[in-house]
Every structure is written in structure tokens, then in C-alpha cells.
C-alpha positions in Angstrom: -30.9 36.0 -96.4 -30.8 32.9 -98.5 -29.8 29.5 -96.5 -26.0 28.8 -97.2 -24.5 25.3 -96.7 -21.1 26.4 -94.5 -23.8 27.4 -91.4 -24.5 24.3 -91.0 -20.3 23.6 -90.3 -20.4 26.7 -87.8 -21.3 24.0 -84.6 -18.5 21.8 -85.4 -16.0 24.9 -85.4 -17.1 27.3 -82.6 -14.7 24.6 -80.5 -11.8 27.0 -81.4 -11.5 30.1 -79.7 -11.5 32.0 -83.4 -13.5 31.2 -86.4 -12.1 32.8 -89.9 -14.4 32.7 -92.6 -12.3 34.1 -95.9 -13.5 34.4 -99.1 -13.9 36.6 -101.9 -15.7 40.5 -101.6 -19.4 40.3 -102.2 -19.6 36.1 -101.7 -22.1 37.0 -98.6 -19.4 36.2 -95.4 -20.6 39.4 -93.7 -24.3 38.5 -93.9 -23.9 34.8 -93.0 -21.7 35.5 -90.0 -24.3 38.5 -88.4 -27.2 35.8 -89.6 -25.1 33.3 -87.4 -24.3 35.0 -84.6 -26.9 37.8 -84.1 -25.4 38.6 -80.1 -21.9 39.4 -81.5 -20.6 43.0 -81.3 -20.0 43.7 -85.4 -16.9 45.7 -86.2 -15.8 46.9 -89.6 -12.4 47.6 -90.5 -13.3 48.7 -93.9 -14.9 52.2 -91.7 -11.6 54.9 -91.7 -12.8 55.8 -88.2 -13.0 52.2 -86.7 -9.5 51.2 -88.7 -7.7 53.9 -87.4 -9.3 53.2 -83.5 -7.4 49.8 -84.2 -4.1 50.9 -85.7 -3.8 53.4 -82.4 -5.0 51.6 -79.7 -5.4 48.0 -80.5 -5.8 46.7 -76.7 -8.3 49.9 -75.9 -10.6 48.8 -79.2 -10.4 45.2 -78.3 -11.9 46.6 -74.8 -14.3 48.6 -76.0 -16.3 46.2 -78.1 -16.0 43.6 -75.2 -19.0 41.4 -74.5 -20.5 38.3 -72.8 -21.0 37.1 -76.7 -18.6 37.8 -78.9 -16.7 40.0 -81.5 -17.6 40.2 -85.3 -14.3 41.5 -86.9 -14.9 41.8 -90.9 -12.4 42.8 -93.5 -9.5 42.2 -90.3 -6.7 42.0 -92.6 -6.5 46.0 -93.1 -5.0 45.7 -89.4 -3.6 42.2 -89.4 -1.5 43.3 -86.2 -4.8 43.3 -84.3 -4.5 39.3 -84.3 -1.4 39.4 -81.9 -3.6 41.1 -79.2 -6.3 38.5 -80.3 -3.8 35.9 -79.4 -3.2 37.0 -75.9 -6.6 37.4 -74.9 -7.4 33.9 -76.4 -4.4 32.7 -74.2 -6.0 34.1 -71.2 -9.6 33.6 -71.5 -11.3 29.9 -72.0 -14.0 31.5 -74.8 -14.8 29.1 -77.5 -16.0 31.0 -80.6 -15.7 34.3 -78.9 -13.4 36.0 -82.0 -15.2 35.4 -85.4 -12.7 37.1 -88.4 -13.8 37.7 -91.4 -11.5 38.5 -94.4 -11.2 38.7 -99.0 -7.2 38.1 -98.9 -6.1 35.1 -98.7 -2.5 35.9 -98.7 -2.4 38.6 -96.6 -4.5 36.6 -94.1 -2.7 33.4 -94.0 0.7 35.1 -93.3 -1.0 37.1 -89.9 -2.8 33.9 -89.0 0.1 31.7 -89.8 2.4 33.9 -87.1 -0.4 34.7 -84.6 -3.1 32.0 -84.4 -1.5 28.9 -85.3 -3.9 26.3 -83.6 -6.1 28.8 -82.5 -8.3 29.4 -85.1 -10.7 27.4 -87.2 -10.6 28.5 -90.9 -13.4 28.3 -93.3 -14.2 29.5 -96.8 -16.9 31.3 -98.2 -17.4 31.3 -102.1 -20.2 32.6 -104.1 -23.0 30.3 -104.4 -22.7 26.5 -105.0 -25.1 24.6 -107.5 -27.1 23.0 -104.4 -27.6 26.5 -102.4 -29.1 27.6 -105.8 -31.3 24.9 -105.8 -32.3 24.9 -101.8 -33.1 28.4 -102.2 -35.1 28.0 -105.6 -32.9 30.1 -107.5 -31.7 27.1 -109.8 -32.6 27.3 -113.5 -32.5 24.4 -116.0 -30.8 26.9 -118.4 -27.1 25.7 -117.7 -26.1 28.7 -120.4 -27.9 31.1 -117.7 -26.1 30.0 -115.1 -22.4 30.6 -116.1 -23.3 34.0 -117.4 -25.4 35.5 -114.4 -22.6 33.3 -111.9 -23.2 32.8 -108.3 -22.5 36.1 -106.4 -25.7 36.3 -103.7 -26.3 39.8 -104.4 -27.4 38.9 -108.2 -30.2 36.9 -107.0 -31.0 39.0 -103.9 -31.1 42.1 -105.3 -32.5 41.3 -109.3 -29.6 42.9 -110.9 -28.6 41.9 -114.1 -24.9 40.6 -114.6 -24.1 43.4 -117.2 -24.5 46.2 -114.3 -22.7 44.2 -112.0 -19.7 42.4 -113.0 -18.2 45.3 -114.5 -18.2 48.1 -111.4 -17.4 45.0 -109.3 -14.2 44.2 -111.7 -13.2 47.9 -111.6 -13.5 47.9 -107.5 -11.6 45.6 -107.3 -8.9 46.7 -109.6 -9.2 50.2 -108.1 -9.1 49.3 -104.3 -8.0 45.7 -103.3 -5.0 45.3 -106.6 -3.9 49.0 -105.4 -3.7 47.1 -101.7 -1.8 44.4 -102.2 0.5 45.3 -105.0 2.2 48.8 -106.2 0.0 48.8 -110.3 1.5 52.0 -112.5 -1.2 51.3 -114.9 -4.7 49.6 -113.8 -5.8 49.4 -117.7 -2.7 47.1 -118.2 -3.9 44.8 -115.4 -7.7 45.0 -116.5 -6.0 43.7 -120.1 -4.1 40.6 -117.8 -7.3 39.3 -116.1 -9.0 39.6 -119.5 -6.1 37.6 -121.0 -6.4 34.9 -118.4 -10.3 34.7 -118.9 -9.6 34.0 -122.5 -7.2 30.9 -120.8 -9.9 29.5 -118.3 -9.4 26.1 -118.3 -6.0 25.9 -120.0 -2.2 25.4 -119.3 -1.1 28.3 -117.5 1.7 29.5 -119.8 3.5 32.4 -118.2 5.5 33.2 -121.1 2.7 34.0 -123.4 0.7 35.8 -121.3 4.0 38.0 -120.8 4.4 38.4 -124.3 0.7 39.0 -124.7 0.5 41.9 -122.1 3.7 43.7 -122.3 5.3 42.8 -119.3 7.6 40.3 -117.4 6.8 36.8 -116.8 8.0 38.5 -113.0 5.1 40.5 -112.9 2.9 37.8 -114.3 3.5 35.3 -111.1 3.4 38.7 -108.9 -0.2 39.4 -110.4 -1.6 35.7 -110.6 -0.8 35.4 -107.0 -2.4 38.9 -106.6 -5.8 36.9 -108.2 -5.3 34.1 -106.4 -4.8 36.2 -103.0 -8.0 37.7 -103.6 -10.8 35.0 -104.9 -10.3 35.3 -108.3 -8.5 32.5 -109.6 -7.0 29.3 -108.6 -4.9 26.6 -109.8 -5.7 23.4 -110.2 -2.7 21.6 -110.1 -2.0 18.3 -112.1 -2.1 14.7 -110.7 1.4 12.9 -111.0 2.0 10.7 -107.9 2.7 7.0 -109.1 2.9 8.4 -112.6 6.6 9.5 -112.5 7.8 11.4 -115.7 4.7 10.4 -117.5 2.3 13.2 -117.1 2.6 16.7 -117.2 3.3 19.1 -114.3 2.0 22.6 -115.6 -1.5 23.7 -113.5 -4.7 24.9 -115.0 -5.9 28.5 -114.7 -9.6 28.3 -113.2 -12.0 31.4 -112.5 -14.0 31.0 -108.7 -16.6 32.4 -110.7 -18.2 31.9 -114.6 -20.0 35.4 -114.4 -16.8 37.1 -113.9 -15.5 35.3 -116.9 -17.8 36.3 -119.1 -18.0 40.1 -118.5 -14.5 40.1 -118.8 -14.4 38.3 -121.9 -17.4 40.7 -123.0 -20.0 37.9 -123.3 -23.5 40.2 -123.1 -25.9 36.9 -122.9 -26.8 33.6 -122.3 -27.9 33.4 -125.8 -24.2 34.7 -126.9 -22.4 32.3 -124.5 -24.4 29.3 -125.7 -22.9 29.9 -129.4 -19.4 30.7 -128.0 -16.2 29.0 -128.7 -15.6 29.6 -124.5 -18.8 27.6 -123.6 -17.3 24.4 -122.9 -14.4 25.8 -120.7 -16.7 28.0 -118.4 -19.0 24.7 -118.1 -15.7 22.5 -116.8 -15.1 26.0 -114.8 -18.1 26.0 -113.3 -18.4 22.4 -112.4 -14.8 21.6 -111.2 -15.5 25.3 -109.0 -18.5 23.6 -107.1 -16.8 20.7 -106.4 -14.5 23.0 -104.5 -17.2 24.6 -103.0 -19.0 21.2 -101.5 -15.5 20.5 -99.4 -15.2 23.9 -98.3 -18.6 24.1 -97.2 -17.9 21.1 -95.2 -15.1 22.7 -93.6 -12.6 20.6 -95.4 -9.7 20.8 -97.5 -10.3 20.1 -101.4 -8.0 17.4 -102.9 -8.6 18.1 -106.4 -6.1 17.5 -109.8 -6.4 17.3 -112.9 -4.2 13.9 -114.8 -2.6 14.5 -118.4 0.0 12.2 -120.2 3.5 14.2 -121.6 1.9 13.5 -125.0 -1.5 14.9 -124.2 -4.0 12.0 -125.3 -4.8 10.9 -122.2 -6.6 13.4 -119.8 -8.9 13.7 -117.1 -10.2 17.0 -116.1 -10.7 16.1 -112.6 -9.4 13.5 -110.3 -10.8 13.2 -106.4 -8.1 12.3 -104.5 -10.7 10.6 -102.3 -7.9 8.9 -99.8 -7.6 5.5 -100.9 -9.3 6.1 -104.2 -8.3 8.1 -107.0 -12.0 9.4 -108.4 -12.0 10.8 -112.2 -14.1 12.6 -113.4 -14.7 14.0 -117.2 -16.4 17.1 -117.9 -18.8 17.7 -121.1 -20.7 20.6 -122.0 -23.0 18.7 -124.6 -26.7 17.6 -123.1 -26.5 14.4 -125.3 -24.5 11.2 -123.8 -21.8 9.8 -126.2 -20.1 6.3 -125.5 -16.5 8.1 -126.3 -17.3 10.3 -123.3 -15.5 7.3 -121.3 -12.6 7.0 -123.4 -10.4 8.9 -120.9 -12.1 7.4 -118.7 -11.0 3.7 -119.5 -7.3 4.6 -120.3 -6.7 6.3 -117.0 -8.1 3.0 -114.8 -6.0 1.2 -117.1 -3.0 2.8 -115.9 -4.5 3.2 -112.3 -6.5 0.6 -111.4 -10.1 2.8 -110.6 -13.3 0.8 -110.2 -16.0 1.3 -112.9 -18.3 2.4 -110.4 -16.0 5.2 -109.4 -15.6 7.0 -112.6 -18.3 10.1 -113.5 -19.3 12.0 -117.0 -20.3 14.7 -116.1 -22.8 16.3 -119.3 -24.8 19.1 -119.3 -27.8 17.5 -119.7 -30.2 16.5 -116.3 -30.2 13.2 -115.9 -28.5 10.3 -113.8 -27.9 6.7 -115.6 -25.1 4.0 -114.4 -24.1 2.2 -116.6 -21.3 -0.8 -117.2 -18.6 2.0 -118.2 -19.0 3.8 -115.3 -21.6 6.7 -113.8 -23.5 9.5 -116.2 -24.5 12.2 -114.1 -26.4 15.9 -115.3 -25.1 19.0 -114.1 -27.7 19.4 -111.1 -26.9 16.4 -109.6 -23.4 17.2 -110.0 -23.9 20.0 -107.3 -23.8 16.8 -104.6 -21.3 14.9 -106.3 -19.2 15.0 -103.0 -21.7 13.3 -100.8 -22.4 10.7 -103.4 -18.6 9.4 -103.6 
């Protein structure tokens, strides 16, 4: 059991009567929440037996795991109609953090919750590993190459396995079980070929139309399958910056990967020695870092505003701006270890048209250490895994 940075928001939650804790298969929700709550009855809806008690008799399973504690649902959302019965019990009963859900599709998940728990339930999200759990659990390495390739999934580290054995059964899992789940596939190898397309985009313009072309299929099925990754902790968009701006910056999103690892089996990257010499290194190292940034404000409990900023013409851009309230944070991504002046260029012409403070602008490099200087604040990849607390 390594020590993961969301127990420590479980106090401030168990106020609601139900906790969800979503996130993608394999990114440890199960083993955190039973660490957490070691009293709870623990049900599993992925078991056929247990499922189909639930489907039947949903009030006569909610009974039967009854207890003075509480209930441990995981994988909920293959009976998402269990949550109306949820609802009435919670309605009835004063137990805070009596329900605790656990669940790896977002869209499937919000849509029950939405109708049935509205202001009932406390919602937090569980990714793979964030740069500072690596590090509290002495996992880190100062190989930044080694990182990206073996990726954050808990059961790497805990179990020894090397990412070539793993990324590949997991990719073809999930294809084979959750795809088939939320969305009628004819031909799996055709969607295999799409996320490998969009690795090969990480960090890029999402342009529908091409990866249409590029796969042989609509740009329908295109938006039906990238909301298929994004329902199930795959991808995510990260959507441009354009308050204030008006019609001067561009309004397409960026395709991100939740994980690097993932990236590079499907883009059939055997090594950290490979990836270091790859024309793909310096978008999985903006993938990885703009990814943990999510990961601090989820493990907090809280809702990630995070852009990027790009003028129509493209020579301007930032490839991340912390909406931080009042302050408009930028930050610029590098892969080299070695600090260059021009690293602040984009830097300089965005508080130009902005009005950012010197001290709020951050390079991030690839190297490991921390200066601030007059142009603004240099900070190494490590320290970038508690960015969050220092703005």
C-alpha cells in the first residue's frame, strides 16, 4: 500500500452522506478506499453473482450488506440504477460517509449521479500516481526519460513489472471490455489504430478531420470515440484560454494522455533509452507535467482550472495557464535540462498582453533545479510535482 495524497482529503469529505472516488481502472481507487475505510462492508459489481443480486433486488442487496460502518461499492456504474435506492436511504438516514462509490466511467457516472445524488455526494478523482506520491514513497528516479516510459500506474511499482508486459494486456482490456461497454465497436483493431493515432497527436491541436481521414471513419465516430477515451481516463482536453482575448487566440483544445506510459506502448516506444532520442520526447514531457498539475487539484479535492493560451497566428503560446482566481499563472514547458534566456519569450509577450507579475510566470525544464530570476521563476521537473502549493 503506498501513501497516496487524496487520503488525506477523505476527512474533509466524509461530511456528505456519499463519497465517489472515479478514476481510471488499475489507478489504485479500490485499494485506497479498503486502506481508508477498513470497517466498510466491500461489494464488487464487477463479480456476475453480486451484479446480478443488484440488478434483481436492489433494496434486498442494499439490506443485506447493511452495517453500523458503511458500504464499499466499487465499479457501481454496471448497475447505475442502484443510486436511486441510495438516494432514499440517504434521505432517510442522517449517515455521513456511510455510502463510499467507486467507479472508471466518467460519463456513465456523472449522468446517474447527476439525476440521483445531486448534493448528496462528494466526488473525487483518483489518477495514477502524481510526481510527489513517487517521491513520498521513494519511487522517484532522476531519470525523467524513465519516468514517462514506465508512467505512474501503482501496480508497476508495487508489483516490479516492467511496462512492456503491462501496458499492452492493459490496452487490449480495456479495448476488449470497457470500449465494448460503452459504445457498440464492429472492429476493435480499427479502434486500437484510433488511440494509436491520437498518441502520435499528444500534445497537439485536436483535428477531427484528419484523424477521420487517417482511420477510415467519420469525423461522427471520431467525437463518439474521444468522448469514449475521455469517459474512461484515457484522455482529456485541455481547452484553450480566450477570455479577455476576444477573436485573438485560437479556440481548438489539445489532446492530452492521463498517462505517458500508455503513450508510449501505444506508440511502440520499447525504452527509456529509445524515448530519450525520440521525436515524441518533448510532448510526453509537457504531457506528463501539465497531467500532474491536474493531479495536485484533484488530490485536493478540487476542480482543475487549467488552459492552454495561443494567438490566431500561432507565435505566441503558452502551454499552460493557472486560472488561479484573480491571477492568470503561465507556465512554459521544456524538455531540455539546460536553461535558455528564450525559454521566457512567451513568457514576456503573454504579460504584455495580460498584465502577469514576473514573479508569477514558471519554465518549467527538465533539469532539477529551482533559480528565480528577474524574468520570472526556473523550476526542475521534481519540484514541479508541488507547483500548486507554491502559487
Amino acid at each position: 500500500m503506498f501513501s497516496r495524497a487524496l487520503s488525506k482529503t477523505f476527512d474533509r469529505f466524509l461530511k456528505f452522506p456519499v463519497i465517489g472516488v472515479f478514476g481510471p481502472r488499475q489507478s489504485g481507487k479500490t485499494t485506497l478506499v479498503k486502506e481508508f475505510f477498513p470497517a466498510y462492508k466491500y461489494v464488487n459489481l464487477e463479480d456476475p453473482n453480486v451484479r446480478s443480486f443488484a440488478l434483481e433486488n436492489p433494496q434486498g442487496f442494499l439490506h443485506t450488506f447493511e452495517n453500523e460502518h458503511g458500504i464499499i461499492i466499487d465499479e457501481f456504474q454496471y448497475v447505475p440504477q442502484i443510486l436511486s435506492y441510495i438516494q432514499l436511504i440517504v434521505d432517510t438516514k442522517d449517515r455521513p460517509g456511510y455510502f463510499i462509490l467507486t467507479g472508471s466511467q466518467n460519463f456513465l457516472m456523472n449522468e446517474a449521479v447527476t439525476q440521483s445524488l445531486a448534493g448528496r455526494i462528494g466526488i473525487l478523482t483518483l489518477l495514477p500516481m502524481a510526481i510527489k506520491e513517487l517521491g513520498d514513497n521513494s519511487l522517484l528516479t532522476n531519470d525523467i526519460c524513465k519516468l514517462i516510459f514506465t508512467g505512474s500506474y501503482p501496480r508497476l511499482y508495487a508489483k516490479g513489472i516492467a511496462p512492456l508486459d503491462v501496458y499492452p494486456a492493459y490496452i487490449q482490456s480495456y479495448i476488449e471490455r470497457d470500449v465494448r461497454l460503452l459504445v457498440n465497436v464492429e472492429n476493435l483493431s480499427t479502434f486500437q489504430r484510433f488511440m494509436q493515432l491520437c498518441a502520435a497527436r499528444v500534445g497537439q491541436q485536436l483535428n477531427v478531420a484528419e484523424l477521420a481521414t487517417q482511420c477510415g471513419i467519420a469525423q461522427k465516430t471520431v467525437n463518439s470515440w474521444l468522448s469514449v477515451l475521455e469517459a474512461s481516463y484515457i484522455i482529456y482536453l485541455l481547452h484553450p484560454y480566450y477570455k479577455n482575448f476576444n477573436k485573438r487566440v485560437t479556440k481548438t483544445p489539445k489532446l492530452y494522455f492521463y498517462d505517458t506510459g500508455l503513450v508510449c506502448s501505444l506508440l511502440n516506444i520499447r525504452s527509456s533509452e529509445e524515448l530519450a532520442l525520440s521525436s515524441f520526447k518533448g510532448s510526453l514531457f509537457e504531457c506528463l507535467i501539465i497531467t500532474d498539475l491536474f493531479k495536485q487539484y484533484f488530490n485536493r479535492g478540487a476542480k482543475a482550472a487549467l488552459y492552454y493560451w495561443r494567438d490566431l497566428n500561432g507565435r505566441i503560446e503558452v502551454d499552460c495557464l493557472i486560472d488561479h482566481g484573480i491571477r492568470l499563472i503561465p507556465v512554459e514547458i521544456k524538455s531540455s535540462d539546460t536553461i535558455k534566456p528564450e525559454y521566457f519569450d512567451g513568457l514576456n509577450k503573454f504579460s504584455e498582453l495580460s498584465d502577469a507579475a514576473q514573479q508569477d510566470k514558471y519554465v518549467v525544464y527538465a533539469g532539477l533545479h529551482k533559480q528565480a530570476r528577474a524574468a520570472g521563476n526556473i523550476v526542475g521537473w521534481q519540484d514541479a510535482g508541488s507547483l500548486i502549493d507554491v502559487i
